[in-house]
N, C-alpha and C positions, 0 to 999 in steps of 0.2 A: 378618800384617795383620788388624786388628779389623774386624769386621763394620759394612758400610755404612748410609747412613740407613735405606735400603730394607729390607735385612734387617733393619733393629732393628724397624720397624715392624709390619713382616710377623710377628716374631716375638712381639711384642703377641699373634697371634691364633692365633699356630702354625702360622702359612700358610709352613713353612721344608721344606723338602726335605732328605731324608737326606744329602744331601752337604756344606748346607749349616750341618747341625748335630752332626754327628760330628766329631772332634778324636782323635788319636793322644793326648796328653796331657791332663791336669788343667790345667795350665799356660795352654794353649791358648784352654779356653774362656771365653768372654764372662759376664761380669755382667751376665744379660740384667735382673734387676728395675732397678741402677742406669742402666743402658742406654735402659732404657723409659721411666723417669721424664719426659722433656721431653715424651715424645709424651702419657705419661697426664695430663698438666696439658694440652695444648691438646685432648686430649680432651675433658676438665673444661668448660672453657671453650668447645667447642663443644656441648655437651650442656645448657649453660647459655643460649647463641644457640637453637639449635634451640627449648628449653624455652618461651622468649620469644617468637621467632617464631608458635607451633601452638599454647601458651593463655597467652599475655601472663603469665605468671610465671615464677619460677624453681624448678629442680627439686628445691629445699631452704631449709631455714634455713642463716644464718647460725653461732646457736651447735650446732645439730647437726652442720654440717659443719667446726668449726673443732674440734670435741672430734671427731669421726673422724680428724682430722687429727694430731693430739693421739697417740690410741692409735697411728693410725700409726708417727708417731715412736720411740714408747716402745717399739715391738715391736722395732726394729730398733738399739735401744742397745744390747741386750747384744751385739750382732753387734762392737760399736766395743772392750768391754770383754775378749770372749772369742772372738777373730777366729781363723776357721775351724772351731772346736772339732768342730762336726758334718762339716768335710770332712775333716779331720786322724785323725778315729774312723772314718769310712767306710774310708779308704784305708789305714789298718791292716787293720781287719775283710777287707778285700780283698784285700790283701798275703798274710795269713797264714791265711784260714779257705775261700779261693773252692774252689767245688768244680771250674768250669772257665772257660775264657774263652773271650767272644765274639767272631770276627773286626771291630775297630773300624768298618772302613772296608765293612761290609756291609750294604746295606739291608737286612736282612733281621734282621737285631740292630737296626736303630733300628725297625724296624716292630714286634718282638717285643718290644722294651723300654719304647716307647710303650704298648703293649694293658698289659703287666704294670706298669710306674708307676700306667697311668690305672688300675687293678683295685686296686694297693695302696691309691688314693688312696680309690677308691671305700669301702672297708674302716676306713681310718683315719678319715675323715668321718663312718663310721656310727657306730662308735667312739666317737667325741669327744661324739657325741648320746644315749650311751644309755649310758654308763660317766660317774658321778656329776663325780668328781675332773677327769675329762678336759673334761667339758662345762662348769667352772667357768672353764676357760681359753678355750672356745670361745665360750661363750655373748657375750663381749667381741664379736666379730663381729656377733653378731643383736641388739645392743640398739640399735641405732638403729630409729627410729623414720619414719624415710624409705628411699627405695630409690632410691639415686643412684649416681654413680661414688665419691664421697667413702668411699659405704659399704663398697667394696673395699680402703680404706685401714685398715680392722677387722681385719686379718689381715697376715701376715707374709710373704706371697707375694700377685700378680698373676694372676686370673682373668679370664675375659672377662664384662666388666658391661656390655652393652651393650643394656639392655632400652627405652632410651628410640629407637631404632630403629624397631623392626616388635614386631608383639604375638604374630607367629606365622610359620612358615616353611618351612608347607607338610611336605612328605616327611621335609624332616632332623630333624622335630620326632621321629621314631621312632629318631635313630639319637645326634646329639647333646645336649648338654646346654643347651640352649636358653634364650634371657631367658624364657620363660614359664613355662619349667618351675624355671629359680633362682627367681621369682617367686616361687612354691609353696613351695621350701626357705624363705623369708627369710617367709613367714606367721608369723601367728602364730594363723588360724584352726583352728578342731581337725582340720578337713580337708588342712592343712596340714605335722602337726605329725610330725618323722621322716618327712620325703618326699624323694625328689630328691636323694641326697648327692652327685651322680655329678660329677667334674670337667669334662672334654670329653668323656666318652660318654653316655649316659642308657641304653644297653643292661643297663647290672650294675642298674640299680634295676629293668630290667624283669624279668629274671631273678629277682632277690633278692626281689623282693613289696614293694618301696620307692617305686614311682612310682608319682605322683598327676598324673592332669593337674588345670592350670588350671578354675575352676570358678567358683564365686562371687568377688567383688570382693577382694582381698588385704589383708588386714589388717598393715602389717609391723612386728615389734619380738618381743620377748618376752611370754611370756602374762602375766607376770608384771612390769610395766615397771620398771626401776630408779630413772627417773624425775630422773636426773642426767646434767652435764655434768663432770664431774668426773673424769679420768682416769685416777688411783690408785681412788679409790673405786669406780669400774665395775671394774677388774683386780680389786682385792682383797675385797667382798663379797663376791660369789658362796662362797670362800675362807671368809672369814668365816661362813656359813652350814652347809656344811658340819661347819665344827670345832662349835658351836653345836647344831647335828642329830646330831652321833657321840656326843656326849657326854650329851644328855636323851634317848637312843633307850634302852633296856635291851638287855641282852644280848650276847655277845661275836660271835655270826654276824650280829645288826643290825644290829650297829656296824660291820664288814664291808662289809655289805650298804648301808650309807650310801653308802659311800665307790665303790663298786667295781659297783651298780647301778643302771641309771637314777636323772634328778634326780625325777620323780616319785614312786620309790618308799619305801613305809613300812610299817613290818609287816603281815600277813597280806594285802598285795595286791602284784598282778603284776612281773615285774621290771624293767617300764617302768611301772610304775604303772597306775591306770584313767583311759581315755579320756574317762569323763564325769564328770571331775575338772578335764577342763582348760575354762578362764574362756572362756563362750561369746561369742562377736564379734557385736554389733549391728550396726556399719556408723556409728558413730554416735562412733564411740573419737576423742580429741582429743590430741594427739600433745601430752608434756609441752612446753611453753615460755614460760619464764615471762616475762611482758613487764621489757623494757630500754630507756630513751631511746637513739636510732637514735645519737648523739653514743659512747656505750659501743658499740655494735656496730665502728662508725668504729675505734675506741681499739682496740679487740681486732685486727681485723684488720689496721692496721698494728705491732702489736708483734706479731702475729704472726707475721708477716712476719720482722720482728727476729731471731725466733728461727730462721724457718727458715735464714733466712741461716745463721746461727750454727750450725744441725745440718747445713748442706751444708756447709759452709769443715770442722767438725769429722769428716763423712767424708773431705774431699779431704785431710785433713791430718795424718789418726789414727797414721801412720807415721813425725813427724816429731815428736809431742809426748809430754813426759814424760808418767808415769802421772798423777802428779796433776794436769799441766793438763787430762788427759782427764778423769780424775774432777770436776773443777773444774766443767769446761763444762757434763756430765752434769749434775751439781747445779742448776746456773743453766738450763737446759731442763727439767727437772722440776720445779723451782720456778715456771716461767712456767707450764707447760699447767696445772698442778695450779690458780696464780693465775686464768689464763683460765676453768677450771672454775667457780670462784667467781664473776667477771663474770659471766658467761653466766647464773647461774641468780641473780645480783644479790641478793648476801649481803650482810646489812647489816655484815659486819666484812672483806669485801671491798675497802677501802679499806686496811684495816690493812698487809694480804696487799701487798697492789701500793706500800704504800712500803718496807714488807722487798724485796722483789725489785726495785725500782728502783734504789733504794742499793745492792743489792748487785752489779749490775748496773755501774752506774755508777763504784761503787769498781775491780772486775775489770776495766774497760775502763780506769779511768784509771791503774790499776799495769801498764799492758802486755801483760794476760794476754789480751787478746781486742780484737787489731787488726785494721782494715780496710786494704786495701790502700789504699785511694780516702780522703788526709786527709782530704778536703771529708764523707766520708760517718764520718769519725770525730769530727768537730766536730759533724756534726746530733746522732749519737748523743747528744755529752754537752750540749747543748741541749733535745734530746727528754726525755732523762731527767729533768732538772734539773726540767724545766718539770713535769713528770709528778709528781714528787715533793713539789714546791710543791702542785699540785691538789690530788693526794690527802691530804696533810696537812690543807687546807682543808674535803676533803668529809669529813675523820674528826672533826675538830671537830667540825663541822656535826653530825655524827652523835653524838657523845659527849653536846652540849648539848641536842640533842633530847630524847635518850633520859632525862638528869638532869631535864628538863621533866615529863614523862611520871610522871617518880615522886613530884614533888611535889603 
């Protein structure tokens, strides 16, 4: 029997007891991220209430939270492509190299496995911030420019993001990993910067020389903004940068040392670089966003929508479809967020972009390949589209004849 509303909930926060999270088999246990998904959306949505309530706005934009949503996504494809691969390699590795085993069914193995996860996590966090290559994959995480729940969806697992709460919490602030002290991680002030990696403890940062409390007003994002919405282009710069830096560095231990050192570091200085290197915070920093007629936010948000559909039907279904309709679907969801990216930051060949993926869109739905169970909601599909298609054709003229104007 699967675990109740109750526990799925509870387990958002870890608030589970060892009885209720131990399993004799693999088999056994729960998909807590897919599990949690309904509650973290009415999270969302009360985080968004609340927000409105205590100062009449909401706790983000628009295209910042639809491109977290975006990376979201895209973290969790390869999971459809190469399913299980990371549990399939653990339970080898355990099969044939454990030194011993721990009685399943003993609290005292999930209290000891809890401390030792949270410690490896604590390690690998740090890791990811100060090992050049590792931090090109993490950095995806800290580039938002806000600090919402949305911004949990930067990563490939479920933390507790619950800073729009309380600002502080008394005692546990010494023992857990607190919104004030993620706060701190998610800076981008210098006081900020490599602080806090801890998951649910904040004990290993005290230990390790890594915690910072809260202190001056939080600046959040990268020191260095990336300055898009685009969600290949956030994954794959960083990337980009890298191979670009190994290559004009001199020398074969620099070249090394690119890759495999802090992202600040550069010859003859430290292996995290120098601290009065990083870009000082005014208080004064304006979060990239570029203005969109409120009609295009509209437009985004229900084909966004669209798609998510399309990425939940394609988890519920990944078992039942050839490779290439998997592959298929991939493409046509990569194609939208990548399209969305452009909206969002209102590119003037952004029109172009959105009648490729509406046609193709609309061709894939009308050969079969991507049905709705609900006919009425497969008839809006190819009405939405058609209609979409038609616009954007209209506003790329528009655009073409402009531009020919311009250069007369």
């Amino acid at each position: 029997m699967g675990p109740t509303a109750g526990q799925q909930l509870r387990a958002l926060f870890y608030v589970l007891s060892p009885g209720e999270s131990s399993f004799r088999t693999v088999e056994e246990v729960p998909d807590y991220v897919e599990k949690s998904i309904p509650f973290f959306i009415a999270f969302i949505v009360l985080e968004f209430a609340v927000s409105w309530v205590q100062q009449h706005k909401l706790p983000g934009r628009i295209n910042d939270g639809i491109s977290s949503l975006s990376l979201g996504i895209l973290s969790r494809l390869p999971d459809v492509l190469f399913r299980s691969v990371d549990l399939v390699s653990y339970i080898y590795v355990w099969n044939n190299y454990k030194l011993f085993e721990l009685p399943w069914d003993s609290p005292w193995t999930w209290y000891l496995t809890f401390l030792g996860v949270d410690f490896a996590y604590y390690w690998f966090h740090r890791i990811s911030h100060e090992v050049n290559i590792l931090w090109a994959a993490h950095q995806v995480h800290h580039s938002s420019e806000d600090y919402n729940l949305f911004t949990a969806l930067r990563q490939s697992f479920l933390q507790r993001y619950t800073s729009w709460v309380v600002t502080n919490i008394g005692p546990l602030e010494w023992i857990l990993n607190t919104p004030s002290h993620h706060r701190v991680h998610h800076g981008r002030n210098p006081y900020c910067i490599d602080k806090n990696y801890g998951g649910t403890l904040i004990i290993w940062d005290r230990i390790f020389g890594t915690f910072e409390a809260e202190d001056a007003k939080v600046v959040y994002g990268l020191t260095h903004p990336v300055n898009s919405f685009e969600p290949i282009l956030l994954q794959l710069r960083p990337l980009a940068h890298i191979w670009n830096t190994f290559w004009a560095t001199p020398g074969f231990w620099n070249k090394l040392s690119v890759i495999f050192k802090g992202p600040g570091w550069g010859p003859g200085k430290p292996r995290l670089g120098l601290p009065e290197e990083i870009p000082a915070v005014t208080g004064n920093e304006v979060p990239f966003n570029p203005s969109v007629p409120v009609y295009l936010n509209c437009y985004a948000v229900v084909h966004f929508a669209v798609v998510m559909e399309l990425y939940i039907d394609l988890l519920a279904t990944v078992t039942t479809l050839s490779q290439e309709n998997i592959l298929l679907r991939i493409g046509i969801i990569i194609l939208s967020l990548t399209s969305f990216g452009f909206l969002m930051e209102n590119r003037p060949k952004a029109g172009i972009l959105e009648i490729i993926r509406c046609s193709v869109f609309l061709g894939v739905y009308k050969l079969g390949y991507l049905r709705n169970q609900l006919s009425l909601l497969d008839y809006a599909y190819e009405v939405l589209f058609s209609l979409c298609i038609a616009f954007w054709g209209i506003q790329t003229l528009r655009w073409i004849t402009s531009s020919k104007d311009k250069h007369l």
